[in-house]
C-alpha positions in Angstrom: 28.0 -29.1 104.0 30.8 -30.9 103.0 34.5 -29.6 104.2 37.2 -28.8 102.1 39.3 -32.0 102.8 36.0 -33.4 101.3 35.5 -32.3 98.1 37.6 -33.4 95.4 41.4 -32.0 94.3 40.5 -28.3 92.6 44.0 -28.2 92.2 44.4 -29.6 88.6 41.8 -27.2 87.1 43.6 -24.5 89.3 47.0 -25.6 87.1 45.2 -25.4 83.9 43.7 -22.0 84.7 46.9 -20.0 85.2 48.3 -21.8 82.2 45.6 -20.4 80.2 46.2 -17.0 81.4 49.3 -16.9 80.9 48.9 -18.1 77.3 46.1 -15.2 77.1 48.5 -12.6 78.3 51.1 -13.8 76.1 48.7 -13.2 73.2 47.5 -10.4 74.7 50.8 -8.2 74.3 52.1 -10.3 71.2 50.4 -7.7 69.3 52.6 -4.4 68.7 49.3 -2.7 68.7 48.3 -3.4 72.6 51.8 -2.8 73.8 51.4 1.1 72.8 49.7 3.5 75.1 48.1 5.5 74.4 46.4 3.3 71.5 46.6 4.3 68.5 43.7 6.7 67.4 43.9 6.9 63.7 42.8 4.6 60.9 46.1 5.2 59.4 48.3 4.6 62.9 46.2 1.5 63.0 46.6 0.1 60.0 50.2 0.9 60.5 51.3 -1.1 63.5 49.2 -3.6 61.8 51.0 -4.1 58.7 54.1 -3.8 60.3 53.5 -6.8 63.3 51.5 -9.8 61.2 53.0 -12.3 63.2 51.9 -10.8 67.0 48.7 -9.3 65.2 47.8 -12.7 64.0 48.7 -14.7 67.2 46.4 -12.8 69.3 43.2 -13.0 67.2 43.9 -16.9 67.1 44.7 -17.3 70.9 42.1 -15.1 72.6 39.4 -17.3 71.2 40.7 -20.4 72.5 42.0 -19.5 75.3 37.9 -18.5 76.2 37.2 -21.7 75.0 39.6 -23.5 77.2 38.5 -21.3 80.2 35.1 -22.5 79.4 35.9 -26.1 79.5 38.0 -25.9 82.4 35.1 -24.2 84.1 32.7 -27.3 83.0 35.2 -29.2 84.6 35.2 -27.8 87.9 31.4 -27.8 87.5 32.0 -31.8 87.9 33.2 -31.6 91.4 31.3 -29.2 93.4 29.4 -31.3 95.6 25.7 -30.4 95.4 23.7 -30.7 91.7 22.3 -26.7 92.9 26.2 -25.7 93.3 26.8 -27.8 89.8 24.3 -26.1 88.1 25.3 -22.9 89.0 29.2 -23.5 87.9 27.7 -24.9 84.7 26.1 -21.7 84.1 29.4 -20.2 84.4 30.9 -22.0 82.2 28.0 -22.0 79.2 28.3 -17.8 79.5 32.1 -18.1 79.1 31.4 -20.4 76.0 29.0 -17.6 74.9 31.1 -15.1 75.4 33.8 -17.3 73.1 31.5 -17.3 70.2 30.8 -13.4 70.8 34.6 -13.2 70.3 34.7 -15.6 66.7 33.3 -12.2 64.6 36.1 -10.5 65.9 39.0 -12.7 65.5 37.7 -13.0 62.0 37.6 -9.2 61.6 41.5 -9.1 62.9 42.5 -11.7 60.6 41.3 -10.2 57.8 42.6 -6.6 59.0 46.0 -8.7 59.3 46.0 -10.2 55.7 44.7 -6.6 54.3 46.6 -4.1 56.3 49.4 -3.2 53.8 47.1 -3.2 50.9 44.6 -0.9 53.0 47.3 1.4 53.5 48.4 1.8 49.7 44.6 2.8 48.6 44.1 4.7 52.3 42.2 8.1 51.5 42.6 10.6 54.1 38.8 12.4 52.9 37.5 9.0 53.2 39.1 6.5 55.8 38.4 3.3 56.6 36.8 1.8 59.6 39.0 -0.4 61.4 37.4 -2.7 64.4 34.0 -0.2 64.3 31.6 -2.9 63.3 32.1 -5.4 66.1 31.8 -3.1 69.5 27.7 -5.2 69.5 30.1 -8.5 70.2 32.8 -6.9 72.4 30.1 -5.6 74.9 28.5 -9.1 74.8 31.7 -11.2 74.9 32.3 -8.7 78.4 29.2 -9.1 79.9 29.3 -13.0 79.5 33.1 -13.1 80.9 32.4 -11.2 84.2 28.9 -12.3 84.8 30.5 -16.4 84.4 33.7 -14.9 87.2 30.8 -13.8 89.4 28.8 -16.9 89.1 31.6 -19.0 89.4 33.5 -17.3 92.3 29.8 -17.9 93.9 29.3 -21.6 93.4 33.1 -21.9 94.8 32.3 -19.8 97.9 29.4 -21.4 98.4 30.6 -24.9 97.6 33.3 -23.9 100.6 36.0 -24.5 98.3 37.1 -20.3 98.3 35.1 -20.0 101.3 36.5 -15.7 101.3 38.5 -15.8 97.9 35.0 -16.6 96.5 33.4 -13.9 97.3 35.9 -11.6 96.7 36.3 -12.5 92.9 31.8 -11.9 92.5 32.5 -8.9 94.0 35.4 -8.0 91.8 33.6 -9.1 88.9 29.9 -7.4 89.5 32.4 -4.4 90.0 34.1 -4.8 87.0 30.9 -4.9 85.1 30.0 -1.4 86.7 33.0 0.4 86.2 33.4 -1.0 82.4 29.8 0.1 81.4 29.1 3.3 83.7 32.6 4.5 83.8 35.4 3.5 81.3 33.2 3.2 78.7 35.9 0.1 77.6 37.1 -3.2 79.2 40.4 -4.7 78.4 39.8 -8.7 78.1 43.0 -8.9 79.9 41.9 -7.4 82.9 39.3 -10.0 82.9 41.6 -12.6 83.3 43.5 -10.7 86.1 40.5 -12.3 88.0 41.0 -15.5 86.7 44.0 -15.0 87.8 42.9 -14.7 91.3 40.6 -18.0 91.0 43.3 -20.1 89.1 45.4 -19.5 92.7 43.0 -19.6 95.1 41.9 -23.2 93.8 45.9 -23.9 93.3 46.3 -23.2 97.3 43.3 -25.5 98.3 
């Protein structure tokens, strides 16, 4: 197989990885809404912070999607220089399930805009006997966005470990994302999207170090 000094420069991709997380972590906690913890837990709490942060509560239902997207295409690109069509195919999966996992997150950032534009109103004709639903309807989407983010990171930190190009790092960022998966389904019950991209985090510097 081919060395490292082989293969092309992974270092450009690398680049535009980290600048895409940090654009998703700036959108991310640009919301009001994700900077409080404990979340809030009422309709009412939740429509508040809503109503009260349209600007942050916008940004980040515009810039989560594209910044999947940009991941995604990013990914493709890497898929271009791994040095075996196997290896290629196998980052091209990757970056197909992140595109998946981009248009599992549309119906949400359409749900969040329109929370956005109807918050205030929603609060004026809120009836505490009869509240309304807010984000209930798209948890289908927000497992299936998940599941396509960390099963692309394990595919892709494969093909890069395999390719040689993160001969260890590789490996390490599968296993972190197969473990991710587990703990987000059989134990939190929950995944924060940001925490995925902690682990593109960890690929955006391992292919900036190469």
């Amino acid at each position: 197989m081919d060395s490292v000094n082989q293969l092309p420069n992974f270092r450009p991709p690398g680049i535009a990885l980290l600048i895409t997380v940090i654009v998703f972590m700036v959108g991310a906690f640009s919301a009001a809404y994700f900077r409080q913890w404990p979340l809030p837990s009422t309709p009412l709490q939740k429509l508040t912070l809503i109503a009260n942060d349209r600007a942050g509560w916008t940004a980040q239902a515009i810039i989560f999607p594209l910044a999947f997207l940009a991941t995604a295409v990013i990914f493709a690109l890497i898929a271009t220089r791994l040095p075996t069509p196997g290896l290629r195919w196998l980052a091209v999966a990757a970056a197909l399930l992140f595109f998946a996992g981009f248009l599992c997150w549309l119906p949400i950032s359409i749900d969040r805009l329109r929370l956005g534009a109807n918050a205030a109103e929603m609060i004026r004709a809120y009836d505490p006997a009869a509240p309304s639903a807010i984000m209930g309807n798209v948890s289908g989407v927000f497992w299936a966005n998940t599941l396509c983010i960390l099963a692309a990171l394990a595919l892709m930190g494969a093909a890069l470990a395999l390719a040689d190009v993160l001969p260890t790092l590789g490996w390490v960022v599968m296993g972190t994302a197969v473990a991710s998966t587990f703990i987000s389904v059989f134990i939190w019950g929950d995944w924060p999207p940001f925490m995925s991209y902690l682990i593109v985090l960890i690929l955006a510097v391992g292919l900036i170090r190469v």
